[in-house]
C-alpha positions as CSV (number, residue, x, y, z in Angstrom):
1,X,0.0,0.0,0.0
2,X,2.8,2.5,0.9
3,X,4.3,1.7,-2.6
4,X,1.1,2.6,-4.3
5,X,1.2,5.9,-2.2
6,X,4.7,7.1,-3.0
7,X,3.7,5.7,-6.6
8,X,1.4,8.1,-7.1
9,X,2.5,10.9,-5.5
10,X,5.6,11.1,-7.8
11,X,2.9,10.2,-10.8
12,X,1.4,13.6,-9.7
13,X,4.5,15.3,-9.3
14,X,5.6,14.3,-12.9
15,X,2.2,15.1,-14.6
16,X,2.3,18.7,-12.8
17,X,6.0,19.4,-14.0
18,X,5.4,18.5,-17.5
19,X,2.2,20.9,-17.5
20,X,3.8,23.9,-16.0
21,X,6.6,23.6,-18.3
22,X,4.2,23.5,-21.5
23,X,2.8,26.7,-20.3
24,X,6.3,28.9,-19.5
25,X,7.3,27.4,-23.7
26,X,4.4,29.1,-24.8
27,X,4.7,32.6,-22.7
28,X,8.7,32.9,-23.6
29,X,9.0,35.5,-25.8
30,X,11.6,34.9,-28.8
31,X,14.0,37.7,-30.2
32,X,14.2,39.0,-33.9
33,X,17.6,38.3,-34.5
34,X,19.4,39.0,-38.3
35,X,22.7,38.3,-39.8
36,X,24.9,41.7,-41.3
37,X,27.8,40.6,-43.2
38,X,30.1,43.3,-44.1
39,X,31.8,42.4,-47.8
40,X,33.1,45.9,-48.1
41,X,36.7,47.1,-47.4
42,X,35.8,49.7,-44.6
43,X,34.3,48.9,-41.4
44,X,30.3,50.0,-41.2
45,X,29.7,52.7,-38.8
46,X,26.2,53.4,-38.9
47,X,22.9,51.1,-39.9
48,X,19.7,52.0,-40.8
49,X,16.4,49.8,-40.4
50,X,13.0,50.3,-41.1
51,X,9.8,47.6,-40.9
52,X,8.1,49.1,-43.7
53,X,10.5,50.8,-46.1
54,X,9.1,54.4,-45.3
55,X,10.1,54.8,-41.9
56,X,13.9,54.5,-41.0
57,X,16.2,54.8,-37.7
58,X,19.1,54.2,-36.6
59,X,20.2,50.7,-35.3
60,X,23.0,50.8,-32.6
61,X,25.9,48.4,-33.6
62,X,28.4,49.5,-30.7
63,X,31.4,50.3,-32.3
64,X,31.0,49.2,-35.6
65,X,31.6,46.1,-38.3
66,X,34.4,45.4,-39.2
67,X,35.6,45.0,-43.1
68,X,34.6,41.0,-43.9
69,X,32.8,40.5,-40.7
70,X,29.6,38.9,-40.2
71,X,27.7,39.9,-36.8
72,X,24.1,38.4,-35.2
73,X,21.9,41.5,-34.5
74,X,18.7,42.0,-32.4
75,X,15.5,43.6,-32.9
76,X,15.4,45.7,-29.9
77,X,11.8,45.1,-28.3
78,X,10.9,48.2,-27.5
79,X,10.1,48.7,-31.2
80,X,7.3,45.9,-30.8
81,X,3.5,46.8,-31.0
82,X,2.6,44.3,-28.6
């Protein structure tokens, strides 16, 4: 009988775990992230984006990229509508 007990109780546990970590993979938000590769001979300086070709701004990229480089950017999210 005590088996049964500790049985299920670790049954519950599991079932419980695997729900609550269904839920946080849906609320994780993901990142907008792009790939700038630099075939120029100078280093880039400045970068300008824009969602729908009308509007642009200015991306920060620190200090730069440099001549032949490739860098991962991100979307910064305080440019989401949500």
């Amino acid at each position: 009988m005590r088996v049964k007990s500790s049985y299920r109780k670790f049954l519950m546990l599991a079932i419980a775990l695997v729900l609550m970590s269904g839920t946080l993979s849906f609320a994780k938000t993901y990142d907008y992230r792009f790939k700038v590769h630099n075939n120029t001979k100078q280093d880039i300086k400045k970068l300008q984006v824009s969602e729908d070709g009308k509007q642009w701004g200015d991306f920060d990229i620190g200090s730069g990229i440099k001549a032949g480089a490739t860098e991962e950017l991100v979307w910064d999210k305080s440019t989401d509508n949500g």
